[in-house]
C-alpha positions in Angstrom: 140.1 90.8 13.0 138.1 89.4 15.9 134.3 89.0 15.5 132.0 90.6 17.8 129.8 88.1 19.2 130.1 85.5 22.1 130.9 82.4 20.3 134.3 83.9 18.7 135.5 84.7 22.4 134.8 81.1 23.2 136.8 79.8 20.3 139.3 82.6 21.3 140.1 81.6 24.5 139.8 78.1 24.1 142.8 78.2 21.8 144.5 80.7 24.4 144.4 77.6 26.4 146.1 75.6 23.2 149.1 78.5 23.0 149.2 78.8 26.7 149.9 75.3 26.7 149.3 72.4 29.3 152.3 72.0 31.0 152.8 69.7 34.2 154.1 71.8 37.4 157.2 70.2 38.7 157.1 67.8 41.3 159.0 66.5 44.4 161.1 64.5 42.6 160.7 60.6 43.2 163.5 58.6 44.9 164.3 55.2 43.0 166.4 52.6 45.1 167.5 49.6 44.0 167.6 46.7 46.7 167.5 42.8 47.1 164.8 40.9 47.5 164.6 37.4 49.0 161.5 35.0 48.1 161.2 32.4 50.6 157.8 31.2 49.7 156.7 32.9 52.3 153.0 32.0 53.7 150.1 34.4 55.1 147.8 33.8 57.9 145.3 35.6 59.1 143.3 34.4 62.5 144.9 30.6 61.7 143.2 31.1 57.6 145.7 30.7 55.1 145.4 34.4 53.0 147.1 34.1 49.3 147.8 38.0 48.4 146.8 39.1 45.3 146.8 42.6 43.6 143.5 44.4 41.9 144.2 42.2 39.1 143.7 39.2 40.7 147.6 38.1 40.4 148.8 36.3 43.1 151.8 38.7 44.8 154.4 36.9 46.6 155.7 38.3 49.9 159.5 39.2 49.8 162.0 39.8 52.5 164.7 42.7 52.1 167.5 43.3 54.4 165.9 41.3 57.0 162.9 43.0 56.8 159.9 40.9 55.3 157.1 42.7 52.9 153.8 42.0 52.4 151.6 43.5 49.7 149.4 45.9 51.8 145.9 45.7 49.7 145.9 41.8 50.7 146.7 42.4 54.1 144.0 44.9 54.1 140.9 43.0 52.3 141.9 39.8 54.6 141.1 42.0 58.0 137.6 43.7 55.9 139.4 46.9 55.0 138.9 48.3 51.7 142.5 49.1 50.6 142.6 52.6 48.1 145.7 54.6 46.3 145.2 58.1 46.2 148.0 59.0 43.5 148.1 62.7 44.1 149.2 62.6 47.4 150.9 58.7 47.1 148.9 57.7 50.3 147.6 54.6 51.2 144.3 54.3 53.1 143.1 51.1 54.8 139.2 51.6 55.5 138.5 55.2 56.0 140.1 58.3 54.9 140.8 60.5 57.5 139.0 63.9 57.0 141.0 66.5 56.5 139.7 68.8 59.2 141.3 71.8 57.0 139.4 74.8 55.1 140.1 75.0 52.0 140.9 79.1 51.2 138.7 80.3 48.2 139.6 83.5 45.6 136.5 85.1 44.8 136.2 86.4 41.3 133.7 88.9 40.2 132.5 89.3 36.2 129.6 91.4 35.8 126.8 90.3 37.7 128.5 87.0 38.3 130.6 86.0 41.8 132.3 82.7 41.7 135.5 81.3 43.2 138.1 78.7 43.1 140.8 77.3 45.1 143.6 79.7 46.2 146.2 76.6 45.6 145.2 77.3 41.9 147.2 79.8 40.9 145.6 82.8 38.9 147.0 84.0 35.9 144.8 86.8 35.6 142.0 88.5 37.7 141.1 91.4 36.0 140.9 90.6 32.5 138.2 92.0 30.7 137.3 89.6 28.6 137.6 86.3 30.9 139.8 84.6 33.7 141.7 81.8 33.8 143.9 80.0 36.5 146.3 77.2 36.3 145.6 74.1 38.2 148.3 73.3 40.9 146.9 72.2 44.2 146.5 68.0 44.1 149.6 67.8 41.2 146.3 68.8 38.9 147.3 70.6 35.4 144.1 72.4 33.6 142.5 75.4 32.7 139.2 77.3 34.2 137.7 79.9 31.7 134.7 82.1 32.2 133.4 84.6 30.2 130.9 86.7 29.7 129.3 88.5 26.7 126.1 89.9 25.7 123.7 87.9 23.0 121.4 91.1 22.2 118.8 88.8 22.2 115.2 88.2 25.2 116.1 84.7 27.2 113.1 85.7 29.8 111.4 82.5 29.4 112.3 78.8 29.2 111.2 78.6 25.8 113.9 81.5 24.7 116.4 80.7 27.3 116.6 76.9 25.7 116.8 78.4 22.2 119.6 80.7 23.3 121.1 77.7 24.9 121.2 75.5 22.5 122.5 78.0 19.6 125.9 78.4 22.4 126.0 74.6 22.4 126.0 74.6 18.4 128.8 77.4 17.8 130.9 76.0 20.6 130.5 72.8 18.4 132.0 73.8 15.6 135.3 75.3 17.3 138.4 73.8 15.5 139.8 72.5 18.6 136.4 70.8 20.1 135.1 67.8 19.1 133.0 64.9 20.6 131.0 67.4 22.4 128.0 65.9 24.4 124.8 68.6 25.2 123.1 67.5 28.5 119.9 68.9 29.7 119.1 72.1 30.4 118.8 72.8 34.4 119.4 75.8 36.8 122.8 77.3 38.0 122.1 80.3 40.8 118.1 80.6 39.5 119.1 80.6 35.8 118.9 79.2 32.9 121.8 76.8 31.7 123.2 74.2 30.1 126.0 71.5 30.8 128.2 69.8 28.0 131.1 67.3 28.0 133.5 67.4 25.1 137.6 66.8 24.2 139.6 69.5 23.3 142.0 68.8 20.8 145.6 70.3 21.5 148.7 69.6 19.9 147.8 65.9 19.0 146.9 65.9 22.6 143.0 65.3 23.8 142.1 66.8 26.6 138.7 65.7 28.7 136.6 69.1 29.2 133.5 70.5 30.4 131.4 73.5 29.8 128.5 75.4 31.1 126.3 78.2 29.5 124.6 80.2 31.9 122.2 83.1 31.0 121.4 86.3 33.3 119.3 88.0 30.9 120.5 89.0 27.9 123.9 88.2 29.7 125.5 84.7 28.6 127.9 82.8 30.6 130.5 80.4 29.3 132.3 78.3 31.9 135.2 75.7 30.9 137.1 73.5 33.0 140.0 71.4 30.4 142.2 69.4 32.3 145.3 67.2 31.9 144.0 63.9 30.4 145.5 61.4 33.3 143.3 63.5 35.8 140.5 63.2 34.2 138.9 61.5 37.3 139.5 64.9 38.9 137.5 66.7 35.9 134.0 66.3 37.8 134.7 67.5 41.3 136.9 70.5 39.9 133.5 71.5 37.4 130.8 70.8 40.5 132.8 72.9 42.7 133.4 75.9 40.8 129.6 75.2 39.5 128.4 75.3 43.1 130.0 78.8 44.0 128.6 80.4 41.0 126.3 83.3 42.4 124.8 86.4 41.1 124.8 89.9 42.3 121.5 91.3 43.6 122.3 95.0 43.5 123.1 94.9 39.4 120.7 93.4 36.9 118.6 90.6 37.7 118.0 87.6 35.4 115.5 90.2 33.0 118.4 92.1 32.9 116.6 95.4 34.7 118.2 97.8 37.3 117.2 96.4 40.5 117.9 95.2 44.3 119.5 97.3 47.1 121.3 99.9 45.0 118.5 102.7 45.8 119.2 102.2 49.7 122.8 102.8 49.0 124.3 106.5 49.2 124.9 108.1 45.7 128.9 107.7 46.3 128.6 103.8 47.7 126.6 103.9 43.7 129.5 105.4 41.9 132.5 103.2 43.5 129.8 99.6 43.0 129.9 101.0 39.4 134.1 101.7 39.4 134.1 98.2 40.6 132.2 96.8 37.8 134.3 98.6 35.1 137.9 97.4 36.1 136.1 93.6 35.3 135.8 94.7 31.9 131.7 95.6 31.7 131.4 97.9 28.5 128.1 99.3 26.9 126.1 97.2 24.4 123.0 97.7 21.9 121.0 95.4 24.7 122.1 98.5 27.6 122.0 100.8 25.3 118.3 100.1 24.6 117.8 99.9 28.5 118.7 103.7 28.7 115.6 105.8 28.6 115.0 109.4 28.6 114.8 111.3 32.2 116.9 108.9 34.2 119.5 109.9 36.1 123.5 109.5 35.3 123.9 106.7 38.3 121.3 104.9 36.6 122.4 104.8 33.1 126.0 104.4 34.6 124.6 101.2 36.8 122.9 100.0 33.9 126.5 100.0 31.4 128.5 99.1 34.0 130.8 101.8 33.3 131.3 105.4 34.7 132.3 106.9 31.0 133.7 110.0 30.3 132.9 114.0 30.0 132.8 114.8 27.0 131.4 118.1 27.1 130.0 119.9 30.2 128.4 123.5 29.6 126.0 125.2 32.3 123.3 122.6 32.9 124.3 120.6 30.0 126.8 117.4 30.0 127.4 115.1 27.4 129.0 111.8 28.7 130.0 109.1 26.2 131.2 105.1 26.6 133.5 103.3 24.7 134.0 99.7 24.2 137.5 97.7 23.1 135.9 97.1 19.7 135.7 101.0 19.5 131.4 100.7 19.8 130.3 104.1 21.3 128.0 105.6 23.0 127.0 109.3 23.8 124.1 110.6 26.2 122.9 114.1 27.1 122.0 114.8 29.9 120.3 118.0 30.7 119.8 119.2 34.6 121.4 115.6 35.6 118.9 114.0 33.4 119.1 111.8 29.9 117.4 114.1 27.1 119.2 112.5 24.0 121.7 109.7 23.5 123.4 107.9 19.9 125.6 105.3 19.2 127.8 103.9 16.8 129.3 99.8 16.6 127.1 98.6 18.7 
């Protein structure tokens, strides 16, 4: 049976990722052609200066001719007119001094999960957008092969100051730790992502007698936590930073839902009562579902768009007689919820596996 709490998630889907597997999208296949090559000791100048080529190693690289065509090794060529010479594997390009911008957009698929927006590359094909208990999308844009998780879950526990938020944070890094397929795992400092409190960390997943370079991120919006993993292929690895930063950098949270003290809040009062409901619909196909920390939010005499704002969830009749209805919330785990509400307003609520 699955444990209830954030840090069994985390180990959950991190060894999705191992059964999922990490396998490399196919390629345009390479073209291998065998030809003849005719050394001729042949000598370099460059403005009347004798240029020996050399490789990044420092090993002299003798020009060739080949069906009457002469080669010369281009990073020499390059470094003897001042142009730094650089191989960009993904795309098998060669640059001599600058890159050329790319002058193109990249398209972005926004992702919502609870009171967090973020978004990723649309070459990275998602698996999954509506999943209620995280995302995930396969790397294939740049010949790249990884895995971006994020998840959310609620820790039942006040992160309202730096003092709490840090303790919070640091239990996350600790549990995360001790996942059977993490090891090596490296805590930075706590810092800010979107106004809130987080933490970075650098660590190897273990797969298959395979390690695989990863990074994570815990990010707290109230009693809300965050996780969010990037794993990628280890002979990317160079590519692990800039694929983290930028799905780090797009990270925002919703105004309109529960702010960082995890409180009703923002623009929903200016909205109209149905604009409410369908915000609220919205919210529910991501997979939000009542806990003790909403539960506790839900006082007596508010209204049924409030309590329904605050789960994230529209619930269900249950009962409806004269000016009395009874609407309850279910979560996955089979958690439940029931509130009373008399004349449109909560009189009495319970739960149960929370």
């Amino acid at each position: 049976m699955r444990k209830k709490n954030f840090l069994s998630y985390v180990a959950g889907f991190l060894t999705a990722a191992a059964l999922f597997g990490f396998c490399v999208p196919t390629l345009a296949a390479s073209i291998q052609k065998q030809l003849t090559a005719t050394y001729k000791d042949i000598k370099l100048y460059v403005d009347g200066k004798e240029v020996v080529p050399k490789d990044a190693g420092g090993n002299v690289v003798e020009p060739f001719v080949s069906n009457g065509t002469t080669y010369l090794p281009v990073r020499a060529v390059g470094e003897a007119f001042g142009k730094e010479v650089t191989w960009d594997g993904t795309t098998n390009s060669v640059y001599i001094g600058e890159k050329p911008a790319s002058g193109v957009s990249v398209e972005r698929t926004s992702f919502s999960l609870g009171t967090m927006q973020y978004s990723i590359d649309s070459s990275w094909v998602s698996r999954d957008n509506v999943n209620s208990r995280y995302h995930y999308a396969k790397f294939i844009g740049d010949a790249l092969n990884g895995y971006i998780y994020v998840q959310r879950s609620d820790l039942g526990m006040d992160t309202s100051s730096e003092a709490l938020a840090n303790t919070a944070l640091s239990s996350l890094m600790d549990g995360f730790k001790n996942g059977d397929t993490i090891s090596n795992l490296v805590p930075g400092k706590s810092e800010k992502i979107a106004g809130h409190y987080a933490q970075y960390g650098t660590f190897d997943f273990i797969s298959e007698n395979m390690t695989l370079p990863g990074k994570i991120a815990f990010v707290l919006d109230g009693s809300q936590a965050y996780a969010i993993v990037a794993i990628i292929q280890q002979s990317e690895s160079a590519k692990l930073d800039k694929i983290f930063s930028d799905v780090i950098a797009s990270v925002q949270f919703s105004s309109s839902t529960e702010n960082s003290t995890g409180n009703n809040t923002g623009s929903s009062t200016e909205k109209t009562y149905e604009e409410r409901l369908k915000d609220v619909a919205k919210r529910s196909l991501m997979g939000e579902e009542i806990t003790y920390s909403k539960y506790s939010q839900i006082k007596t005499g508010m209204t049924y768009i409030e309590v329904a704002e605050i789960i994230g969830d529209l619930g269900e009749i249950t009962v409806q007689s004269g000016n009395i209805t009874i609407r309850s919330w279910q979560n996955s785990d089979y958690g439940v919820a029931s509130i009373l509400f008399t004349n449109g307003k909560v009189t009495t609520k319970s739960q149960a596996g929370l």
